[in-house]
C-alpha positions in Angstrom: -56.4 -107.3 -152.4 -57.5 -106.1 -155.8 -58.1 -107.9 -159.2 -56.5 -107.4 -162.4 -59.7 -107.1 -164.4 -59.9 -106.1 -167.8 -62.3 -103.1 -169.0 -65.2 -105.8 -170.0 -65.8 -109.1 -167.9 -68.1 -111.3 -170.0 -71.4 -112.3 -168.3 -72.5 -116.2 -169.1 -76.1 -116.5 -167.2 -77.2 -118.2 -170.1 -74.6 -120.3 -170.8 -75.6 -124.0 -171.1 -79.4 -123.3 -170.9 -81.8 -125.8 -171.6 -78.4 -128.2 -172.7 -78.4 -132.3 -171.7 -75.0 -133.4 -170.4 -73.6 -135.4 -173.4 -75.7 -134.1 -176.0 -74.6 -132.0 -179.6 -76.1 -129.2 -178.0 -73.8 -128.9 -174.9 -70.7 -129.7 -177.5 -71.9 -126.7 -179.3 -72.0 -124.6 -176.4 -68.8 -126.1 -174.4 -66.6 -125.0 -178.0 -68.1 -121.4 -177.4 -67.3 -121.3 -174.0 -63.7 -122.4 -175.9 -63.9 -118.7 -177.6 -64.8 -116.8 -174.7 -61.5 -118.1 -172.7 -59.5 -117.5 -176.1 -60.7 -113.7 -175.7 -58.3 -110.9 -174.3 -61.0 -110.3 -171.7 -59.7 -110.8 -167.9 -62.3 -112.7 -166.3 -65.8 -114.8 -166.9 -69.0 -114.1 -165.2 -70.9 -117.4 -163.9 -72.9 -117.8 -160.7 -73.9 -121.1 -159.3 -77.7 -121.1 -159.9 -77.2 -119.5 -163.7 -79.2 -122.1 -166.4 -79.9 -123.6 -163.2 -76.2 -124.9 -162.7 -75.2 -125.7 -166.3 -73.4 -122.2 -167.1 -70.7 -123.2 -164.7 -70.7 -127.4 -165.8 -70.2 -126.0 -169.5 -67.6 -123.7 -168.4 -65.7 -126.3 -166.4 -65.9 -129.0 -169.3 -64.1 -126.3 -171.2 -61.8 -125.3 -168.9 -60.7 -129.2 -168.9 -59.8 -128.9 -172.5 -57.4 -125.7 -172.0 -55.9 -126.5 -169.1 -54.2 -124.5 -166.7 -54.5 -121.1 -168.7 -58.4 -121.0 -167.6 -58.2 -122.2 -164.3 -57.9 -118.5 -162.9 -60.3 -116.2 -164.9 -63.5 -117.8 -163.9 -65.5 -115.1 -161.1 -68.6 -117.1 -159.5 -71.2 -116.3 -156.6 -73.0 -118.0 -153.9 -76.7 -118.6 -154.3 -79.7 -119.6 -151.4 -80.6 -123.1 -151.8 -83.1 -123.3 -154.5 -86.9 -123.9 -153.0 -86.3 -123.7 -149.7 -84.5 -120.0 -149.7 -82.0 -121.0 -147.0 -78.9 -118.3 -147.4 -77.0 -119.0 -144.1 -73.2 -119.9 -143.6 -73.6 -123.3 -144.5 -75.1 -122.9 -147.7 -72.8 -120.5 -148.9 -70.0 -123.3 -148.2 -72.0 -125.8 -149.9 -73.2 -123.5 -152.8 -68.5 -123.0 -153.1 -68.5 -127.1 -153.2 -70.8 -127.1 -156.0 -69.3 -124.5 -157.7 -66.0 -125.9 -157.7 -66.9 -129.2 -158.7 -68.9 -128.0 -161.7 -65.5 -126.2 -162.5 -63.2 -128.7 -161.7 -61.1 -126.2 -159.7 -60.2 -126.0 -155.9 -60.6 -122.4 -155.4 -61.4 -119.3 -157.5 -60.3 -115.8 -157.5 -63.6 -114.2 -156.5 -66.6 -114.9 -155.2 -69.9 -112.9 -155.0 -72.7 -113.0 -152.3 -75.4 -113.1 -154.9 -79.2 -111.3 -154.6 -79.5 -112.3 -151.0 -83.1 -111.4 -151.0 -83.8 -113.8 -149.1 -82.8 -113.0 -145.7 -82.5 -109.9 -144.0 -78.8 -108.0 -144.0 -79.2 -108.4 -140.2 -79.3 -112.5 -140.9 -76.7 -112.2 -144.2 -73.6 -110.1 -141.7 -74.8 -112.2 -138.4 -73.6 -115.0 -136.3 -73.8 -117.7 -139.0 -74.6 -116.2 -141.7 -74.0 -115.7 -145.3 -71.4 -113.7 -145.2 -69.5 -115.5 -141.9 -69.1 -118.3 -144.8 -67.7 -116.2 -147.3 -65.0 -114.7 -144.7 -64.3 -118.3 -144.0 -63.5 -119.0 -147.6 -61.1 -116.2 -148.1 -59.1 -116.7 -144.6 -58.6 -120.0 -146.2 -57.3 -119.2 -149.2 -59.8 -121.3 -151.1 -61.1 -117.6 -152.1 -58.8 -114.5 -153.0 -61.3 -111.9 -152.8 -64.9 -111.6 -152.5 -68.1 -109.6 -153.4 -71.4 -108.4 -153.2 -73.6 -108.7 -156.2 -77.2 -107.5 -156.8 -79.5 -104.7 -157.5 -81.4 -102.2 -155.4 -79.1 -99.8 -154.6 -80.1 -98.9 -150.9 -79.3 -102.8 -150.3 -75.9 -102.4 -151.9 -75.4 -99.0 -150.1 -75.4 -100.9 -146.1 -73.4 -104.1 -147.6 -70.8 -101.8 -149.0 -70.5 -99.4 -146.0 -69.4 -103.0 -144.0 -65.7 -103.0 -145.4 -66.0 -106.6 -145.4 -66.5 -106.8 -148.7 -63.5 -106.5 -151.9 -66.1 -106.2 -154.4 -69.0 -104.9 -155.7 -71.7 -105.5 -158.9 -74.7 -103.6 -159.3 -76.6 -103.8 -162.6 -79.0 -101.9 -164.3 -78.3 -98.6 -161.9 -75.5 -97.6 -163.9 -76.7 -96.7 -167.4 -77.2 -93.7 -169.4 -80.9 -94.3 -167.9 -80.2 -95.1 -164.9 -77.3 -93.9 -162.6 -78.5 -94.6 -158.7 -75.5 -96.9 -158.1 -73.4 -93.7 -158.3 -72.5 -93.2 -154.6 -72.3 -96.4 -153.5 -70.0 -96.9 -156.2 -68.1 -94.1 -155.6 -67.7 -95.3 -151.5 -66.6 -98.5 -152.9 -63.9 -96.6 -154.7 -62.7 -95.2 -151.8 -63.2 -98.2 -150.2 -60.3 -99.7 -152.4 -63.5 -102.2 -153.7 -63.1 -103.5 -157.4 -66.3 -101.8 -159.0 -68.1 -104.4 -161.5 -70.9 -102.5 -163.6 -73.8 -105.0 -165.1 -76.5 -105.0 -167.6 -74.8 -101.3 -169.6 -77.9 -101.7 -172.1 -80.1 -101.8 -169.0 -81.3 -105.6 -169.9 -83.1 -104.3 -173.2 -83.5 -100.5 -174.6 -80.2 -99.3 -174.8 -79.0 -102.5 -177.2 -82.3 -102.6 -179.0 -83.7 -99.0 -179.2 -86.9 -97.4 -178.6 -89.4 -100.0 -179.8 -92.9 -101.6 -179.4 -91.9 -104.0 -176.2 -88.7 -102.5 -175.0 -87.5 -103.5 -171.6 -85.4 -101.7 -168.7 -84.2 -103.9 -166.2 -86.8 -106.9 -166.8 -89.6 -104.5 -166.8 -91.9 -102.8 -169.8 -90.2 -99.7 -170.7 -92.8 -96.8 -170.0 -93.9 -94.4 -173.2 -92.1 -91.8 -171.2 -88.6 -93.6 -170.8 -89.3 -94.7 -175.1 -89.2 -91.0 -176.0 -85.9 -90.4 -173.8 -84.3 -92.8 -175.7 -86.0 -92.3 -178.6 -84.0 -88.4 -178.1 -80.8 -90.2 -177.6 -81.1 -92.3 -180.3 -81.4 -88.9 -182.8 -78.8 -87.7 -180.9 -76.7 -91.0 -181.9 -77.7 -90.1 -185.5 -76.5 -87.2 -185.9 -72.9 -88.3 -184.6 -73.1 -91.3 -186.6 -72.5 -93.6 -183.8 -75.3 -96.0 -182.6 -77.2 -96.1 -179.3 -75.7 -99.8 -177.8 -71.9 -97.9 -178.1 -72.6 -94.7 -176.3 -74.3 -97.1 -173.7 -71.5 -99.6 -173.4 -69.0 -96.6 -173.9 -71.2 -94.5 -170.8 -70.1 -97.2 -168.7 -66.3 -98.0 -169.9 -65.5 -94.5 -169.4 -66.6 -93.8 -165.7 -63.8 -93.8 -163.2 -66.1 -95.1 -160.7 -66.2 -98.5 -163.1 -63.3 -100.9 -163.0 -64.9 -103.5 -165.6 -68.2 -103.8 -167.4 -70.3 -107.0 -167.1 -71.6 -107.8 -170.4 -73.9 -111.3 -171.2 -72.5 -112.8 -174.9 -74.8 -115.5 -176.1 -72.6 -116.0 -179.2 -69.3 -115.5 -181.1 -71.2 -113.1 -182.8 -72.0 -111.2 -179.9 -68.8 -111.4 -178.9 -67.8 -109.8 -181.9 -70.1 -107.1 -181.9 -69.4 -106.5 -178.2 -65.7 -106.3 -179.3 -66.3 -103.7 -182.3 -68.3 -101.5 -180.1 -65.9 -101.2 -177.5 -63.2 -100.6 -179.7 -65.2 -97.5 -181.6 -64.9 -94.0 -180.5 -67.3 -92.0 -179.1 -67.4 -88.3 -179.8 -67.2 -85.9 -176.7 -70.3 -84.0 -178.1 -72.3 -87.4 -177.6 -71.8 -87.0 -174.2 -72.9 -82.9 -173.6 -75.7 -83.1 -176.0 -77.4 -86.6 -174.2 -76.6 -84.9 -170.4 -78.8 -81.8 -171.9 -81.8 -83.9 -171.8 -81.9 -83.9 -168.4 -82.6 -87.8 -166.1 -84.0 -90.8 -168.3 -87.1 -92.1 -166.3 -86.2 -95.3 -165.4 -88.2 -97.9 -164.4 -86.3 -98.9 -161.8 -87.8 -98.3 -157.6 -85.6 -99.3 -155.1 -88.0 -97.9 -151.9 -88.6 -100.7 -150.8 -85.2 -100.9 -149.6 -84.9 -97.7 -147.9 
């Protein structure tokens, strides 16, 4: 089975962060949460340890207030039991229970095995593992489809060559600086996977531009990798398009990509996110930026080879 996404799927990590339950804060952020459902994007991006279990509490206490209409475009992911690391069957059933009661909802129509970094793929696909649980939640029914969701791609590359999975999100590795997830994304294709692509502005640089303290994917972004984009960014200038659109557009117009993952933070982010999607990118963007040749990323995934 396949989902109906839409060409973005908004990302909430930071949803709820830092809220109290009651407070004006978390009224604040439930009514934004409001907006986010009354967008014409598909699907919602939560994960059960996100603001350390509040994205997915302020999420459900909207959900309450629209009613059914909600109840089906909420995407979540299983999580290893905080402190102790355990990411067996059993915790993936009780990280769905948690999930489901912070939603209000009795099943969901995807769920993601998320960073499982802490056990081996050996311990995640065997006898009573991680991934026995999440089988066990879609032969129930309480699950339509499920995922894989994390980073280095070599990881992504054996979870994917399973065919256990439906789904797939990567982030970071599929970016006009980075663009490792490529073959695993195209296997996943041919798998008949839904392809979600995270983090398009690679978690930093691509939304803010070549600066003193850019990031790529959580890490400092090297004087190297600043003069890349610093390229791209005149390259942007001389279309008269800007550097966060020719990074979101990179991404919304791969045919390996079924949906982009995108974090909003606000209604004006939402906004923004909406205008650049909606504006044109020239085809001589896209010849001119490939004549610079690879971005050096930050990004080393040996240690999962």
């Amino acid at each position: 089975m396949t989902l109906n996404v839409s060409p973005l799927t908004l990302g909430t990590s930071g949803l709820g962060r830092d809220t109290v339950p009651g407070s004006a804060e978390e009224q604040s952020t439930v009514e934004f949460a409001q907006r986010l459902f009354e967008s014409s994007h598909a699907f919602l991006d939560t994960s059960n340890n996100y603001a350390g279990g509040r994205s997915e509490a302020v999420l459900g206490l909207a959900m309450a207030r629209i009613g059914a209409d909600a109840v089906t475009r909420v995407i979540s992911k299983v999580d290893c039991e905080p402190g102790s690391g355990v990411f067996d069957r059993d915790r993936v059933l009780r990280s769905f229970d948690e999930t489901t009661a912070r939603l209000g909802v009795d099943r969901l129509p995807l769920l993601h095995l998320h960073d499982p970094y802490t056990v081996t793929f050996e311990e995640a696909m065997g006898r009573s593992g991680a991934v026995e649980g999440l089988i066990e939640l879609r032969e129930s029914g309480r699950v339509d489809v499920i995922g894989v969701a994390a980073g280095p791609v070599p990881l992504m590359a054996r979870y994917v060559e399973t065919g256990v999975f439906d789904a797939v999100l990567i982030h970071n590795r599929m970016t006009l600086v980075d663009r490792s997830a490529e073959p695993v994304f195209a296997d996943a294709r041919e798998r008949g996977m839904t392809v979600f692509n995270a983090a398009p502005f690679g978690a930093g640089i691509l939304a803010t531009g070549a600066r003193e303290g850019a990031m790529y994917a959580y890490r400092p972004a090297t004087p190297a990798l600043q003069e890349w984009v610093s390229r791209v960014e005149r390259v942007c200038a001389a279309y008269g398009v800007t550097l966060p659109g020719v990074a979101l557009h990179f991404s919304l117009r791969s045919p390996l990509v079924d949906t982009t993952v995108v974090g909003v933070s606000s209604a004006q982010r939402l906004a923004q996110l909406d205008e650049l999607a909606a504006s044109p990118i020239p085809d001589g963007v896209w010849a001119e930026i490939d004549e610079l040749g690879p971005a050096p990323s930050t990004i080393d995934d040996s240690d999962y080879l």
